[in-house]
DOMIMI-228794 format. One record per residue (C-alpha): residue number from 0; residue in one letter; chain; x, y, z. Coordinates in nm, 2 decimals, decimal comma. Layout:
<sites>
+------+------+-------+--------+--------+--------+
! mipa ! pavo ! lolum !     px !     py !     pz !
+------+------+-------+--------+--------+--------+
!  NUM !    A !     A !      X !      Y !      Z !
...
+------+------+-------+--------+--------+--------+
</sites>
This chain:
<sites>
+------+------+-------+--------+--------+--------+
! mipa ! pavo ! lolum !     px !     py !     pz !
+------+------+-------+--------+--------+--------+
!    0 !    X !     A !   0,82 !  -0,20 !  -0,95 !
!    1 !    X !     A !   0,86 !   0,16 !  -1,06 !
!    2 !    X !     A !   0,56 !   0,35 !  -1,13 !
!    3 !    X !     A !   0,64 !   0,67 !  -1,20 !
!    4 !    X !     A !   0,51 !   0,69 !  -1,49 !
!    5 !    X !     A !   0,17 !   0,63 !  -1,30 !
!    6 !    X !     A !   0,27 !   0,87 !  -1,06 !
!    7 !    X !     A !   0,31 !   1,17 !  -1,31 !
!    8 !    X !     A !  -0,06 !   1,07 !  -1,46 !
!    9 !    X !     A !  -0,30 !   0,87 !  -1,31 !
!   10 !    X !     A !  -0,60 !   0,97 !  -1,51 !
!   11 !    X !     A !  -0,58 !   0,75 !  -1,85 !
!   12 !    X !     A !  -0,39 !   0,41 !  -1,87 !
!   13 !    X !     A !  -0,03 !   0,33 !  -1,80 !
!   14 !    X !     A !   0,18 !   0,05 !  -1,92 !
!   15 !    X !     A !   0,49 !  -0,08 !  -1,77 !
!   16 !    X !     A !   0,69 !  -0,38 !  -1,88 !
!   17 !    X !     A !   1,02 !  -0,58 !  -1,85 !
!   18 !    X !     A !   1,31 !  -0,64 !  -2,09 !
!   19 !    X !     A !   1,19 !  -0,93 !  -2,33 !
!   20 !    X !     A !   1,44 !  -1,23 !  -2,20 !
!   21 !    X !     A !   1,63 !  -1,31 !  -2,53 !
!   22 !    X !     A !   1,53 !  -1,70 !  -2,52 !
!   23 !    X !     A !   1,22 !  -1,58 !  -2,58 !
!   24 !    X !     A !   1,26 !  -1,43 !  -2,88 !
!   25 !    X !     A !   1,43 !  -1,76 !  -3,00 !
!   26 !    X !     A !   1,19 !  -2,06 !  -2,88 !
!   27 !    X !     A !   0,83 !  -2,09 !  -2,86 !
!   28 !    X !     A !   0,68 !  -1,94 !  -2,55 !
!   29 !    X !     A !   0,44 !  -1,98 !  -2,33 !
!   30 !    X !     A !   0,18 !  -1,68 !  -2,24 !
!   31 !    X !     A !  -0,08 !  -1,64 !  -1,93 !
!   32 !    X !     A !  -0,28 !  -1,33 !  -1,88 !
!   33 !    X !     A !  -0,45 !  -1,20 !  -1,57 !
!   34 !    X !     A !  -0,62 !  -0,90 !  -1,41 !
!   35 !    X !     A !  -0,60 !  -0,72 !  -1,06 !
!   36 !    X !     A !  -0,87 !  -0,45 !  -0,93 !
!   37 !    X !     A !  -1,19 !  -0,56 !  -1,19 !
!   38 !    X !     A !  -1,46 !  -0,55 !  -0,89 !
!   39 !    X !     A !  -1,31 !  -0,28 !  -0,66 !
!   40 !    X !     A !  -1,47 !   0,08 !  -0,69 !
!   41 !    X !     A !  -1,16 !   0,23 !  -0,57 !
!   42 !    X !     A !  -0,83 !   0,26 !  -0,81 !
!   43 !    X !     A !  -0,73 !   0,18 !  -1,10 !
!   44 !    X !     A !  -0,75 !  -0,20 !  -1,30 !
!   45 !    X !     A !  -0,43 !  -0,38 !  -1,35 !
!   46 !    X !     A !  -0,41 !  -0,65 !  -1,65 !
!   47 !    X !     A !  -0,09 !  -0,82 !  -1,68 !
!   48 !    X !     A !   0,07 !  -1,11 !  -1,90 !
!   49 !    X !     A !   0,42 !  -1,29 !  -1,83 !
!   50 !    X !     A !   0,57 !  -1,57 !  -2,04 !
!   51 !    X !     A !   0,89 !  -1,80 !  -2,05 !
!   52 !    X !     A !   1,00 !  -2,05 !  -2,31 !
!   53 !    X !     A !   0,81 !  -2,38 !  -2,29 !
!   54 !    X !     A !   1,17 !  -2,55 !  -2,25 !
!   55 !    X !     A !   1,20 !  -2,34 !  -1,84 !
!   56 !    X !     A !   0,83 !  -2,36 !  -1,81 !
!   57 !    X !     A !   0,93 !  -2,65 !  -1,50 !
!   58 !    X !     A !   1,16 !  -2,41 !  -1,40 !
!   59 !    X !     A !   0,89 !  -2,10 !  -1,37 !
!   60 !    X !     A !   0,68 !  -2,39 !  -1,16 !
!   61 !    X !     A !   0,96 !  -2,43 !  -0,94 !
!   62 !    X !     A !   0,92 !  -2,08 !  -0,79 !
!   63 !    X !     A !   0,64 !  -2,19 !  -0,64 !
!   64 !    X !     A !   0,38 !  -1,94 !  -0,81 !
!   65 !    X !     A !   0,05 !  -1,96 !  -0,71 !
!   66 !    X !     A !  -0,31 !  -1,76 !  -0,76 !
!   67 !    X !     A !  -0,24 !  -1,39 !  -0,61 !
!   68 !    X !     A !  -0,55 !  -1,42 !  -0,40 !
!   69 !    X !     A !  -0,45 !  -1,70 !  -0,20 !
!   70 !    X !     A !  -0,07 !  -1,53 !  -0,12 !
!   71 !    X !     A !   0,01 !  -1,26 !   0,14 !
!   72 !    X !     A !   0,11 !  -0,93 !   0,03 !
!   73 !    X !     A !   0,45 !  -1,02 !   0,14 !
!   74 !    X !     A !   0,47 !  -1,37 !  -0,03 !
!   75 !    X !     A !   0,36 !  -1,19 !  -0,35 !
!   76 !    X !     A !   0,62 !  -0,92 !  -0,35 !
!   77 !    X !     A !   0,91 !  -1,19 !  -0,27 !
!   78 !    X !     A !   0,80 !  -1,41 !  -0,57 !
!   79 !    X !     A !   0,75 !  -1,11 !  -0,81 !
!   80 !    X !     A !   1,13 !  -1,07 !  -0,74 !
!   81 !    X !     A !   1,23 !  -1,40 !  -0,75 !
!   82 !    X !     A !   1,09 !  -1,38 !  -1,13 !
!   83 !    X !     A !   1,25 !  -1,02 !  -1,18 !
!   84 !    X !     A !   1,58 !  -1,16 !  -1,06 !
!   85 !    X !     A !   1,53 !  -1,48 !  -1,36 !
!   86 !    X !     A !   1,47 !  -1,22 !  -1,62 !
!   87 !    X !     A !   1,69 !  -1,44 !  -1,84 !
!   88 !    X !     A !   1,37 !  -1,69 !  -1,94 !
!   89 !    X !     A !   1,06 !  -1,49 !  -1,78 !
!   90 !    X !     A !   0,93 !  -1,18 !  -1,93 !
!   91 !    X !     A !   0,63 !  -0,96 !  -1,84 !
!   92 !    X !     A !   0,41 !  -0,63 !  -1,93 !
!   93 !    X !     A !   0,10 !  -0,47 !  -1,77 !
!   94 !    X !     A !  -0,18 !  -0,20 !  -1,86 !
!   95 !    X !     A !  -0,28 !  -0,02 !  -1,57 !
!   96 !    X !     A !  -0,65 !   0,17 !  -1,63 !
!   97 !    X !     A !  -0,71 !   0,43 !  -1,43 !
!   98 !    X !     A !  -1,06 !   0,46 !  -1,24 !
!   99 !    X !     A !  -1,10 !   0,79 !  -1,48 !
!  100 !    X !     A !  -1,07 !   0,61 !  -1,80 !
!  101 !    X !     A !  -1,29 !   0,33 !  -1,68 !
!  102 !    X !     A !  -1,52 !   0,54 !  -1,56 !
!  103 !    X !     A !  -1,61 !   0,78 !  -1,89 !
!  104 !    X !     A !  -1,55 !   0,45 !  -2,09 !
!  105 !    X !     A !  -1,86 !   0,31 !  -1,92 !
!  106 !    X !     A !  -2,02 !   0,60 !  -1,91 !
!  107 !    X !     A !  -1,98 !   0,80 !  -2,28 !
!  108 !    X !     A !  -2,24 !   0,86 !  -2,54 !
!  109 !    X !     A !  -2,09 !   0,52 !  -2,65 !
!  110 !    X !     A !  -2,10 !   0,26 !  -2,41 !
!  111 !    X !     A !  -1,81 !   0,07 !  -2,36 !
!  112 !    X !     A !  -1,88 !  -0,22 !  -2,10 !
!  113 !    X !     A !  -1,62 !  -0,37 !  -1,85 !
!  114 !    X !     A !  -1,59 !  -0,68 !  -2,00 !
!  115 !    X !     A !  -1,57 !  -0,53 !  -2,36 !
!  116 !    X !     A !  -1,26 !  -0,30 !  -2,22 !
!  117 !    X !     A !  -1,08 !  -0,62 !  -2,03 !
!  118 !    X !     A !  -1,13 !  -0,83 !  -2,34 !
!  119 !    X !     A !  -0,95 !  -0,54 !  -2,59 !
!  120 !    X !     A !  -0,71 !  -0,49 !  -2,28 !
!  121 !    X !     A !  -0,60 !  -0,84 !  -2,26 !
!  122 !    X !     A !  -0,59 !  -0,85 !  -2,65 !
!  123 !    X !     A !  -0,38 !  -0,57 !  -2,69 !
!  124 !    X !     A !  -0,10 !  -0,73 !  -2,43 !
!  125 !    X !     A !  -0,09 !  -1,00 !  -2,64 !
!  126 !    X !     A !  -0,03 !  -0,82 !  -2,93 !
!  127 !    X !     A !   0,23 !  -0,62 !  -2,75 !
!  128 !    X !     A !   0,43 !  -0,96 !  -2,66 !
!  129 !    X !     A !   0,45 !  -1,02 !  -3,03 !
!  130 !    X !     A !   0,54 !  -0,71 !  -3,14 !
!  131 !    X !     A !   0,86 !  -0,71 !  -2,97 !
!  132 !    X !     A !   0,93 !  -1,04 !  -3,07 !
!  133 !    X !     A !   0,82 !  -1,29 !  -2,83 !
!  134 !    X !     A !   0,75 !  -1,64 !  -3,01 !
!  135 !    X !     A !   0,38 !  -1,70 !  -2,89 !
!  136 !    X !     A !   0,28 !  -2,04 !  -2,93 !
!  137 !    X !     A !   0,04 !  -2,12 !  -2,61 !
!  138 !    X !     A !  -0,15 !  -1,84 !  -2,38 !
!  139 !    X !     A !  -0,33 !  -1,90 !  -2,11 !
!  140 !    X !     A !  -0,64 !  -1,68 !  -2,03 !
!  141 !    X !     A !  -0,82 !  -1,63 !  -1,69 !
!  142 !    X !     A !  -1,21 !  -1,56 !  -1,83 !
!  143 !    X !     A !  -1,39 !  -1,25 !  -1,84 !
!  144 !    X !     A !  -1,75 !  -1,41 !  -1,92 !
!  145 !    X !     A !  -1,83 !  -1,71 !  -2,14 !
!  146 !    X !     A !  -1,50 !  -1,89 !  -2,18 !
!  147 !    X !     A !  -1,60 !  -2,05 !  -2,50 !
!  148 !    X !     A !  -1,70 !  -1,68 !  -2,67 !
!  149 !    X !     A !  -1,40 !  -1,54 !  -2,53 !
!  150 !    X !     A !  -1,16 !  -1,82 !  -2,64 !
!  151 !    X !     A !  -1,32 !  -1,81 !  -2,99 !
!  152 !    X !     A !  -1,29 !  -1,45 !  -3,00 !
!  153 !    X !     A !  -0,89 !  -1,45 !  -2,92 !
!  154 !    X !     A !  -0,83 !  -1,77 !  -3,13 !
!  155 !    X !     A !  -0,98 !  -1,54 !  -3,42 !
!  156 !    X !     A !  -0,75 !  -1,26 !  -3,33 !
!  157 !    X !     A !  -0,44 !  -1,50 !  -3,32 !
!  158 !    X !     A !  -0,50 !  -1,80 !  -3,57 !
!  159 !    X !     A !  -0,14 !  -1,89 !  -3,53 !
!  160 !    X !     A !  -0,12 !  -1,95 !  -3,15 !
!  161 !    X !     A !  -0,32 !  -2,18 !  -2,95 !
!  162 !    X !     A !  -0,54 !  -2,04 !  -2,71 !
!  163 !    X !     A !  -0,73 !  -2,14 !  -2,37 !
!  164 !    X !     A !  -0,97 !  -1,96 !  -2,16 !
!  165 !    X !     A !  -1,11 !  -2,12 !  -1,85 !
!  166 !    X !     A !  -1,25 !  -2,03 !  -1,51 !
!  167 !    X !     A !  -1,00 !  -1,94 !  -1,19 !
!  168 !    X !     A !  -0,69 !  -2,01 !  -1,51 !
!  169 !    X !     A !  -0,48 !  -1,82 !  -1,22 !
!  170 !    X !     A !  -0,53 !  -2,15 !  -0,99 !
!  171 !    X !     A !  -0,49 !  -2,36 !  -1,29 !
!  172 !    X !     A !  -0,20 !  -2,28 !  -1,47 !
!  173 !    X !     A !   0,15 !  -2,16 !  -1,33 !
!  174 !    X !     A !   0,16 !  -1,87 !  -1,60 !
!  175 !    X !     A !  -0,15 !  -1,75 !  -1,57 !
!  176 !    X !     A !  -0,05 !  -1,76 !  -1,17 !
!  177 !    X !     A !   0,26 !  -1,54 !  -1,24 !
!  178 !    X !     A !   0,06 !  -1,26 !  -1,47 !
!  179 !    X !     A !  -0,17 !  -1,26 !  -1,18 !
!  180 !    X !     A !   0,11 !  -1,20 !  -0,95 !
!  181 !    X !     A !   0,24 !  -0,89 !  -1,15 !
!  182 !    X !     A !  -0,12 !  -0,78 !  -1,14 !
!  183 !    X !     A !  -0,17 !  -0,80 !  -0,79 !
!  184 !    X !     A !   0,17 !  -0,65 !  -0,68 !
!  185 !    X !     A !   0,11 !  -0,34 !  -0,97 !
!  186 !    X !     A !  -0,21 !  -0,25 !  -0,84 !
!  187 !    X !     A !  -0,12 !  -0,31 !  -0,44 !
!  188 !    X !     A !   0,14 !  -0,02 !  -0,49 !
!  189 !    X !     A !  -0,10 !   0,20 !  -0,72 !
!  190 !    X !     A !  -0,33 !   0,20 !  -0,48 !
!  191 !    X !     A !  -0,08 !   0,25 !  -0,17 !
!  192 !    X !     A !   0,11 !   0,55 !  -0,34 !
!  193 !    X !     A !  -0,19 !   0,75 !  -0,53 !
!  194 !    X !     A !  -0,13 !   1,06 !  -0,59 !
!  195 !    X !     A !  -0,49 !   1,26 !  -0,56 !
!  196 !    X !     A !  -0,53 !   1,56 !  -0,83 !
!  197 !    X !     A !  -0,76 !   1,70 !  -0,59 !
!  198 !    X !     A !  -0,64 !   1,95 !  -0,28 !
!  199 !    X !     A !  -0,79 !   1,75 !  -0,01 !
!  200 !    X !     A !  -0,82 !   1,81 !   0,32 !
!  201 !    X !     A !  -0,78 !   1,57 !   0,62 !
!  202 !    X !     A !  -0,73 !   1,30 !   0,37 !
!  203 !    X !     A !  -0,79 !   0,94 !   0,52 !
!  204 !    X !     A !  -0,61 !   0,65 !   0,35 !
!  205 !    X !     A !  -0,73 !   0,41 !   0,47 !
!  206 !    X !     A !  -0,98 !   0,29 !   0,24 !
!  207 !    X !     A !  -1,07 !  -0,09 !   0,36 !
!  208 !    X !     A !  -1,05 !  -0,34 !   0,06 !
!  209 !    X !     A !  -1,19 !  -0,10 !  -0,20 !
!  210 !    X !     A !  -1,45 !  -0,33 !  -0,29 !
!  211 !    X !     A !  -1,81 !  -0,24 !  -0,31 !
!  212 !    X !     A !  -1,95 !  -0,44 !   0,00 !
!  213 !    X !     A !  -1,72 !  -0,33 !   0,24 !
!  214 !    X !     A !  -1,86 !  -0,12 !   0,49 !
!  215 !    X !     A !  -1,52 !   0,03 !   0,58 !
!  216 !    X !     A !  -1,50 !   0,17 !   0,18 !
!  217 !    X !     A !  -1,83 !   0,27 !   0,17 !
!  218 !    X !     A !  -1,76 !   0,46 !   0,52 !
!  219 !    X !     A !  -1,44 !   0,68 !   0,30 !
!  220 !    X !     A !  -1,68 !   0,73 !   0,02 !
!  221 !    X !     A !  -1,98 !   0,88 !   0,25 !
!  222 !    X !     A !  -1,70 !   1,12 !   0,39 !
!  223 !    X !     A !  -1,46 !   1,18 !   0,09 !
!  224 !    X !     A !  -1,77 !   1,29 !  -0,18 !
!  225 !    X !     A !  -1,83 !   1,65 !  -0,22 !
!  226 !    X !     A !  -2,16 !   1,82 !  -0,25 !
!  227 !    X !     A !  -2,05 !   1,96 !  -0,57 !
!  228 !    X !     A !  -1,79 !   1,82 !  -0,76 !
!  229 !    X !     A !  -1,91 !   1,43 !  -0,67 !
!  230 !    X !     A !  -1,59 !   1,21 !  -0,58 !
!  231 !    X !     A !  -1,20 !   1,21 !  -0,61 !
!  232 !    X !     A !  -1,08 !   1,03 !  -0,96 !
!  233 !    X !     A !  -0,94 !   0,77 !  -0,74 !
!  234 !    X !     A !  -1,27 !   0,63 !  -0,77 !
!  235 !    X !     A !  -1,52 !   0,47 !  -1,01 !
!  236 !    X !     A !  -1,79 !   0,71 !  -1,04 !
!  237 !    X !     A !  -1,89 !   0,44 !  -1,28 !
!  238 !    X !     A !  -2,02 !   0,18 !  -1,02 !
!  239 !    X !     A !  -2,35 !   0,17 !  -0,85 !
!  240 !    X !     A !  -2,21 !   0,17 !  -0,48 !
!  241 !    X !     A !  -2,07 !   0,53 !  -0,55 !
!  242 !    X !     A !  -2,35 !   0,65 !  -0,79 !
!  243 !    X !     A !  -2,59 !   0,55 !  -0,51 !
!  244 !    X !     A !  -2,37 !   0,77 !  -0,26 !
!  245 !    X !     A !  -2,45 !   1,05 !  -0,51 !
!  246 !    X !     A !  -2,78 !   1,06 !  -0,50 !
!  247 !    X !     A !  -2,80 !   1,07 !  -0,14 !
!  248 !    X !     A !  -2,50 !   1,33 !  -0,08 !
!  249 !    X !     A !  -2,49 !   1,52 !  -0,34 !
!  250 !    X !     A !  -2,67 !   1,85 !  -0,47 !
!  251 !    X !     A !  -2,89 !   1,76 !  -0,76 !
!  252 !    X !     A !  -2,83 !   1,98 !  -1,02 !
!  253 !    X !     A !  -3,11 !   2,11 !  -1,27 !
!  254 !    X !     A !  -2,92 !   2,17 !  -1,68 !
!  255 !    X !     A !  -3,11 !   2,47 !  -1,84 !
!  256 !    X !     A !  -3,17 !   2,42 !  -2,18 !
!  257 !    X !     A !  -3,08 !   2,72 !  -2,44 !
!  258 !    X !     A !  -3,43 !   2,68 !  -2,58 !
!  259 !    X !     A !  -3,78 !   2,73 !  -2,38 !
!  260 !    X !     A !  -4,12 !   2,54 !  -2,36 !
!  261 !    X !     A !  -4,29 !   2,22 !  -2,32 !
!  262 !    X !     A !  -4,19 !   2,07 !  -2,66 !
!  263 !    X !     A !  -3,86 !   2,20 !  -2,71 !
!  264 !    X !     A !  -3,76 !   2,13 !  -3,05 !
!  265 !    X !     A !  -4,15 !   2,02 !  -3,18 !
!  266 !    X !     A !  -4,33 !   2,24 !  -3,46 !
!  267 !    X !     A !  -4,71 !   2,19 !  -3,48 !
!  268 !    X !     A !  -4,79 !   1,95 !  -3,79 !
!  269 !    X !     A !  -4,94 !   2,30 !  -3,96 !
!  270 !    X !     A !  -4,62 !   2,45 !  -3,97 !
!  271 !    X !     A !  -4,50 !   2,18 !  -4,23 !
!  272 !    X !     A !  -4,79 !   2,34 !  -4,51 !
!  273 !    X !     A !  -4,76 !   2,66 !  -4,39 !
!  274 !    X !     A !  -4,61 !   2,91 !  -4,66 !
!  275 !    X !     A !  -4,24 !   3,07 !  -4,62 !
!  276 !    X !     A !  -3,91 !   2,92 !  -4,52 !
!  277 !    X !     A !  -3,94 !   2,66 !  -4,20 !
!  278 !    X !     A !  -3,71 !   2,80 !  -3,92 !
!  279 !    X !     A !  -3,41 !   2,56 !  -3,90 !
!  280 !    X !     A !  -3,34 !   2,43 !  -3,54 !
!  281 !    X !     A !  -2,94 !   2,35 !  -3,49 !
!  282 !    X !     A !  -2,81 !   1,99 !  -3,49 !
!  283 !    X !     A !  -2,90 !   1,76 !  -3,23 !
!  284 !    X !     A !  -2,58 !   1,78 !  -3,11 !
!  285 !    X !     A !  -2,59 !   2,16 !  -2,98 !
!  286 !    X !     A !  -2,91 !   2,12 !  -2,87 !
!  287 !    X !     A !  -2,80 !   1,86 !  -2,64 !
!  288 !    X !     A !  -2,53 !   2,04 !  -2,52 !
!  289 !    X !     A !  -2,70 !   2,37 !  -2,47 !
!  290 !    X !     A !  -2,43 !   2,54 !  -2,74 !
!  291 !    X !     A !  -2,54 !   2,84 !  -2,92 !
!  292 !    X !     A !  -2,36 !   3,07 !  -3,17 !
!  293 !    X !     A !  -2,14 !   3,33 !  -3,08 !
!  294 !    X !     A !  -2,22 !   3,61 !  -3,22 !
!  295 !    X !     A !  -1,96 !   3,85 !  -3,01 !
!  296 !    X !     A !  -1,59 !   3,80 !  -2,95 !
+------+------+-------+--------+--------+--------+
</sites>
């Protein structure tokens, strides 16, 4: 799988995708969608769809697909070529989400919740496969929360195709097993072949499972966070193993406001009869920030 694209930026979202197989363009199709990387606090998120005509939907089976979790890395790479080398019925795309993007998604003025970001990821694949002309008829969709709001809410999106969300859909249906295949393998190499922004020094890769509960990834975040500048983008500053790291590693850092006292921003309920013009305080939103005019260039 070629990531280069990845590889020259790693900090926003990525997608990657195969030529669309020109059966599928001609016969109704069949459409599974799956994610890599959701839990993990290291690297980046992986959703992927794949879909064949529902006429070689026996032949996709026959490749023996399964749920990524329960393969080998090996197995996975030799049956995400065995469905590269039958790109004449079976097509596929991915969005890869960088732990950045995740990260100040979560965490903006705006919250933006995982779920809410998988749901409009997942969406937007899906729209992708019909934009480029793949005849949609059936998808298949591994939940992210209540399957029943989620299947409404995609059913709403796509009136035209029939949709179904369930529980473990990646152990369950064979297309949903292949997207979770392309998932799995996307991520795998993300994750082996990152490329860190960051000049570090003595740089240990061997980050365990990436997952919060692992003591071997909690070990490489205690000794990769600096007292400073937090952690590398390679992980989600976002989740509460690393922000917990922060607290205890970290410098805490005291933000001086451009105004002074105890009630910053508060006038005495005199002031509001008092005669002459009421001094205007700046918008909320350069108070927040500390901004002030400038006054010299």
């Amino acid at each position: 799988m070629d990531l280069s694209e990845l590889e020259r930026d790693n900090t926003g979202r990525c997608r990657l995708n195969s030529p669309v197989p020109s059966v599928c363009r001609k016969e109704p199709c069949v459409l599974g969608v799956d994610e890599a990387g959701r839990g993990p606090v290291l690297g980046p998120m992986v959703y992927a769809i794949c879909y064949c005509p529902l006429s070689r939907l026996a032949d996709l089976e026959a490749l023996k697909v399964a749920d990524s979790k329960t393969l080998s890395e090996s197995e996975r790479h030799r049956l995400f070529a065995k469905m590269e080398e039958d790109g004449d019925f079976v097509g596929w795309a991915l969005d890869m989400l960088s732990p950045n993007l995740i990260s100040t998604s979560m965490l903006g003025r705006v919250k933006y919740n995982l779920n809410s970001l998988s749901h409009d990821t997942a969406t937007g694949l899906m729209q992708y496969a019909l934009d480029q002309g793949v005849k949609v008829a059936q998808v298949f969709v591994d939940t992210v929360g209540p399957p029943e709001t989620y299947q409404e809410r995609l059913q709403q999106c796509f009136p035209g195709v029939d949709v179904t969300v369930k529980a473990k859909a990646d152990a369950l249906y064979p297309v949903v097993s292949a997207a979770s295949i392309c998932a799995k393998v996307a991520r795998d190499q993300a994750v082996k072949n990152w490329k860190f922004v960051e000049k570090l020094q003595d740089l240990d890769t061997d980050y365990g499972s990436g997952y919060p509960n692992d003591p071997k990834t909690k070990a490489w975040l205690r000794e990769h966070v600096d007292p400073v500048f937090g952690f590398p983008q390679f992980v989600r500053f976002s989740w509460r193993t690393a922000q917990s790291i922060l607290e205890k590693e970290a410098e805490d850092v005291t933000w001086e406001d451009s105004q002074t006292g105890d009630q910053e921003g508060l006038r005495r309920i005199k002031s509001y009869f008092s005669e002459g013009p009421r001094p205007r305080l700046p918008h909320r939103y350069f108070q927040e920030r500390g901004l002030e005019s400038a006054t010299i260039l």
